[in-house]
N, C-alpha and C positions, 0 to 999 in steps of 0.2 A: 496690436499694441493698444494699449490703454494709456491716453494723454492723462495728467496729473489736473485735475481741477486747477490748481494755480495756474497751469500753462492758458486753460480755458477761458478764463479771466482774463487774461491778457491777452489774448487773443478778440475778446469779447471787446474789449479796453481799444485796443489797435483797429478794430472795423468800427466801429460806433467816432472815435475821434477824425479817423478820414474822412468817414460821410461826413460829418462836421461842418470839418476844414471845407470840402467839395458843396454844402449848402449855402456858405456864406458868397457864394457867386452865384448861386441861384438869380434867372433873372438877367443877368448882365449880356449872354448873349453870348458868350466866351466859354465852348465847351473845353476845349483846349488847355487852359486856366483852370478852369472847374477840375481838371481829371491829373494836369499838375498840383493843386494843393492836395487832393485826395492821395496823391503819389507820395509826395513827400512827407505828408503826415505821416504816412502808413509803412513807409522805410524808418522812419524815426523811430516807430516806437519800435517796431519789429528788431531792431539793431538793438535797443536797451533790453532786449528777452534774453535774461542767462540759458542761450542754448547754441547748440551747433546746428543751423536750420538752412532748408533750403527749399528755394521757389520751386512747383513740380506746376504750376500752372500758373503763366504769368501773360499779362498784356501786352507786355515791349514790344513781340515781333510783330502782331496787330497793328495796334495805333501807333506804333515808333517812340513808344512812352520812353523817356530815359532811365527805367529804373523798374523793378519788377520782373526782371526775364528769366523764364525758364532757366534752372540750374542755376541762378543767382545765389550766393550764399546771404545769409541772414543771421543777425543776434549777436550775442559779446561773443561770440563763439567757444564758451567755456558755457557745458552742461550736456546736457541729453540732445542726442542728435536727432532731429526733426524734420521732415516734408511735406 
């Protein structure tokens, strides 16, 4: 399957905004913190993607993240189904 450049972008968009969110705690000493804004950033935007998506490799069951687990659903869930 061939993703849609527009999908790529957004995609592009959702990993560049988490590192972000996860550098502005650089330093503080708080990985924990760090790897929750990274989280939430990156559910955020992932949910605003017109698609029907889902996590196929996720951190949750690792570090106990609350968000990102394997077989999680993702996006408005209206478009192209995605993994």
């Amino acid at each position: 399957m061939i993703i849609d450049d527009g999908f790529v972008d957004l995609f592009v968009k959702t990993t560049s905004e988490a590192a972000y969110a996860s550098s502005l705690l650089k330093g503080k000493g708080d990985k924990i913190a760090a790897d929750q804004a990274a989280v939430d950033k990156m559910r955020l935007f992932l949910n605003n993607i017109p698609m029907k998506g889902k996590i196929v490799i996720g951190e949750g069951e690792m570090d106990e993240a609350p968000m990102l687990y394997i077989n999680e659903l993702v996006g408005t869930g209206v478009g192209e189904e995605l993994d």
